[in-house]
N, C-alpha and C positions, 0 to 999 in steps of 0.2 A: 504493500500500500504506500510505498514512495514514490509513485509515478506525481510527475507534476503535472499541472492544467493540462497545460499545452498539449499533450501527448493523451489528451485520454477523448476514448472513443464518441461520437459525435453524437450518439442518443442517449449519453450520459444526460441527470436535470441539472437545470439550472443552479446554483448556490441558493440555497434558502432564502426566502427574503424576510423571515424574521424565523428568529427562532424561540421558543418559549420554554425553560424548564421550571418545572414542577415542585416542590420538594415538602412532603406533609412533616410538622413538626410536631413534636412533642416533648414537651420539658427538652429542650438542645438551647438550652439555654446559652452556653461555653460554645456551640456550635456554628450559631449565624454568621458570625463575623469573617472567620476560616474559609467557610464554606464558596462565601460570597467573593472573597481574593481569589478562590482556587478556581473559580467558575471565569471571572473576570480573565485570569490568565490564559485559559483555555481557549478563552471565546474571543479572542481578539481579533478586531477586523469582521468579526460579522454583527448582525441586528439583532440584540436579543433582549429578554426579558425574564425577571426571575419575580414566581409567583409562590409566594412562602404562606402555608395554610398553617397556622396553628390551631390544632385540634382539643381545644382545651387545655391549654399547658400550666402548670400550676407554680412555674416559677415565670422569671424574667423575660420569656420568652417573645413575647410580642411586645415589648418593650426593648428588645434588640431588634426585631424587624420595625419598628417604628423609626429607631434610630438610624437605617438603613435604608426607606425610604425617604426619610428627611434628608440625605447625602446624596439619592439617584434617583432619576427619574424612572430607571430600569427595573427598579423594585415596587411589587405590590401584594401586601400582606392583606391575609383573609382570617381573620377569626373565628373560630366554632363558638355556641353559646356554653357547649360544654364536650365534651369528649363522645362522640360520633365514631371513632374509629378510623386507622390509617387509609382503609380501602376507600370510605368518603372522605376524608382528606386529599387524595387521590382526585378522586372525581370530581369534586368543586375545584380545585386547581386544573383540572383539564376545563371544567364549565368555563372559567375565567381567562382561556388561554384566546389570545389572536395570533400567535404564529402559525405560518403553513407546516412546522416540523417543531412537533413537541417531548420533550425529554423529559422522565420522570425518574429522581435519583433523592435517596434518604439524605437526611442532616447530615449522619455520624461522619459522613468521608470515609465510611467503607466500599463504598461504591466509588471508584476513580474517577473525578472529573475529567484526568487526562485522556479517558477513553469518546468523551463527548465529540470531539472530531474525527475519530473513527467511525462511531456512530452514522456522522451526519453523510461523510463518505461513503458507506454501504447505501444512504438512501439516496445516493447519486448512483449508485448503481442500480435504481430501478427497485429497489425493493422498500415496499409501503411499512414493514414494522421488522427493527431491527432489537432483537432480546440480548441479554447478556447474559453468563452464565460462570459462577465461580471454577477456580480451578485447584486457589489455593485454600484451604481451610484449616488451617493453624491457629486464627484466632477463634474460631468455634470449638465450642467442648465436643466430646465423642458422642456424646447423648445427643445433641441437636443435630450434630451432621447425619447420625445414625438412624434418627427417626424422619428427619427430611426428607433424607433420600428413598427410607420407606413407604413415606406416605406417597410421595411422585410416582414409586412404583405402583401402589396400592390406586391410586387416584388413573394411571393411564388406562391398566386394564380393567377397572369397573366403567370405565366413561370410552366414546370417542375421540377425546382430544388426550395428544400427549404431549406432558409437559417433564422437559428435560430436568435432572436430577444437579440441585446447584442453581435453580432456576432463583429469579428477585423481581422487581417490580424498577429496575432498571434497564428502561427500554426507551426506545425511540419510535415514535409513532407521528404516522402525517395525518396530516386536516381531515382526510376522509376515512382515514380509522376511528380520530376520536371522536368525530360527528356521528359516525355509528353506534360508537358507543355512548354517547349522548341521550342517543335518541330509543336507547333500550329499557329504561329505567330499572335497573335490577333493583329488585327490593333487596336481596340479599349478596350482596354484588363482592366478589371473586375475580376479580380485573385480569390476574393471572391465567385462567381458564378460558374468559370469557375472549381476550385479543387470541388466543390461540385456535379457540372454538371457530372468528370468524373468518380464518381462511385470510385471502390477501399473499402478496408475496410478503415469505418473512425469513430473516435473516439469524443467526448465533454467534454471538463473538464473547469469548474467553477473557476472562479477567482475572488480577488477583486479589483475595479479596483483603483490606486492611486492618487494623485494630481502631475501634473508637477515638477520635481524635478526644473528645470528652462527653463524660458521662456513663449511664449503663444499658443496655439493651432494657426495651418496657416490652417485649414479648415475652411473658410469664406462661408456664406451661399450659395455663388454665384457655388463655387467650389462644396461642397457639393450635391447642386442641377446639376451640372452635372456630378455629379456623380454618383447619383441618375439613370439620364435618361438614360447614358449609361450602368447602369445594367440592366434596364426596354429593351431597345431595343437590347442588346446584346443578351438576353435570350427568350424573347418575341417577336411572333408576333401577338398576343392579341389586341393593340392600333392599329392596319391597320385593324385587323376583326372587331373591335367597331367604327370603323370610318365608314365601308362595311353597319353596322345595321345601324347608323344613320344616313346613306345618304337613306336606304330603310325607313325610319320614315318619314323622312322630304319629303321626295317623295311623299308620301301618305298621307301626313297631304297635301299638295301641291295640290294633285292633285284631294283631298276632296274638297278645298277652290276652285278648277274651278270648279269642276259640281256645286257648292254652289252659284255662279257669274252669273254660265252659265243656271241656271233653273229662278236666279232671274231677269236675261235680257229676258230670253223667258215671263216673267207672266208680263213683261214690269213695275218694279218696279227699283226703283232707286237703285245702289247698294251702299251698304252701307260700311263704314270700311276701308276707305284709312288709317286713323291712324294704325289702325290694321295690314293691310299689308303691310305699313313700317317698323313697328317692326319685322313682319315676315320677310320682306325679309334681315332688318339689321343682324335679328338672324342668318339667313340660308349662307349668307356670312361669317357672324363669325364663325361658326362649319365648313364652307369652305375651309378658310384659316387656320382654327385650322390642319384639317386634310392632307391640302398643306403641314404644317411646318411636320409633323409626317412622310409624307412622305419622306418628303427632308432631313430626321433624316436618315431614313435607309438608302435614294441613296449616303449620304455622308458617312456612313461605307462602303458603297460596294466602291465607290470612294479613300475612304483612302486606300482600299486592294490593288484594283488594281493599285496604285500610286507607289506601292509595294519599299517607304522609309524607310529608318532606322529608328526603334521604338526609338532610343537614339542614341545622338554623346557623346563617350566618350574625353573629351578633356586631363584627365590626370590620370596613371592608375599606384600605386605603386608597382603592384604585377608584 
């Protein structure tokens, strides 16, 4: 990717004519500042904008994007009224974007700024959404690399979309991706699943990934894990037809164990295995209720649709 202008093929596009990144905050308090020099460097010589959402941050947080706006016209800070979550943070930052070529990349400066001109590159090469994907993982503990990578497995083959192991919410998207995505309103929105769901040409480039310039990760296991679920049931419905099978298992194991009762009351023998059939029927209740909760997983997305609420309250918006 060292080819200069001059020399590159003639149906490559245009240079951008603006370009927008994204970045949702949360308590990055110690982060703005960094964030906003390392962007500035990167970006030099093109038109761009940087749209910093703080998502309910409970320190000084938008009180550094204010001070950052007050300095440049290039900045414009959006305030949640209260913590909404990364994924809308995401998406009101995409609402608010006017570049043709918008980039969305975390506070911490784990994600390389340096990589934002590679990015923009790949979508001169014709392709509508360029991903990134980690390679290094050393600042991650063994348990988060270990269950990520699991779930991505877990998440491809229950769903049609596959999404690469290492995968972030560090990508490059043009005007008519995120206008699509715009215009979908997910109640329960998975931005990861959902650009990969819509097809488009799309691109993967390798990074590595850093250590927090400051602060701590706020992805807590609990967060995590429903984060998890709602990519699993956004994209799937795999766990209602695996619930369909073992309700037809258990049916038949069921209904083995009466002709098994019902031949040994006719031969007039004592039946045996009350132990037994309490464990049965404890198990048969617990896959039960396992597939009640799975249910009430989906009736509560179709419920948040039709509730048809604001995905986000902006409380204060400098732009």
């Amino acid at each position: 990717m060292t080819q200069d202008e001059s020399s590159e093929p003639h149906y490559l596009k245009d240079p951008p004519k603006k370009i927008s990144i994204v970045v949702p905050c949360y308590n990055e308090e110690g982060n703005i500042e960094p964030l906003f020099e390392a962007i500035s460097r990167n970006l030099e010589g093109f038109h761009w904008e940087l749209i910093l959402v703080d998502d309910g941050s409970t320190d000084g947080t938008f009180r550094m994007i204010r001070a950052l706006v007050a300095k440049t016209p290039r900045v414009r800070g959006i305030r949640f009224s209260r913590n909404f979550g990364h994924q809308y943070a995401l998406l009101a930052g995409l609402s608010g974007s006017s570049g043709d070529v918008i980039i969305t990349i975390d506070a911490d400066l784990q994600h390389p700024p340096e990589l934002i001109p590679e990015l923009v590159r790949a979508w001169r090469e014709g392709f509508n959404m360029v991903h990134t994907r980690r390679i290094s993982e050393g600042q991650l503990t063994w348990f988060k690399r270990k269950t990520s990578d699991a779930y991505y497995r877990i998440l491809t083959r229950l769903s049609d979309i596959k999404i690469e192991e290492g995968a972030s919410d560090f990508r490059l998207m043009d005007r008519r991706v995120v206008d699509t995505v715009l215009s979908m309103q997910e109640a329960d929105l998975f931005l990861r699943g959902l650009v990969t769901w819509m097809g488009f040409r799309q691109k993967t480039l390798e990074y590595k990934v850093r250590p927090r310039y400051s602060g701590t990760s706020k992805y807590t296991f609990s967060k995590m894990l429903r984060f998890a679920m709602t990519g699993i049931t956004s994209f799937s419905t795999v766990p209602l037809r695996i619930g369909i099978l073992i309700g037809f298992i258990t049916s038949a194991l069921s209904f083995v164990e009466l002709i098994y009762v019902a031949y040994s009351k006719f031969q007039g023998k004592v039946v045996p295995g009350w132990t037994s059939m309490t464990a049965l029927l404890s198990f048969l209740f617990g896959v039960s209720f396992i597939l009640m909760g799975l249910l009430g997983i989906y009736i509560g997305h179709i419920f948040r649709r039709v509730q048809n609420r604001s995905l986000f309250i902006i409380e204060e918006d400098t732009g």
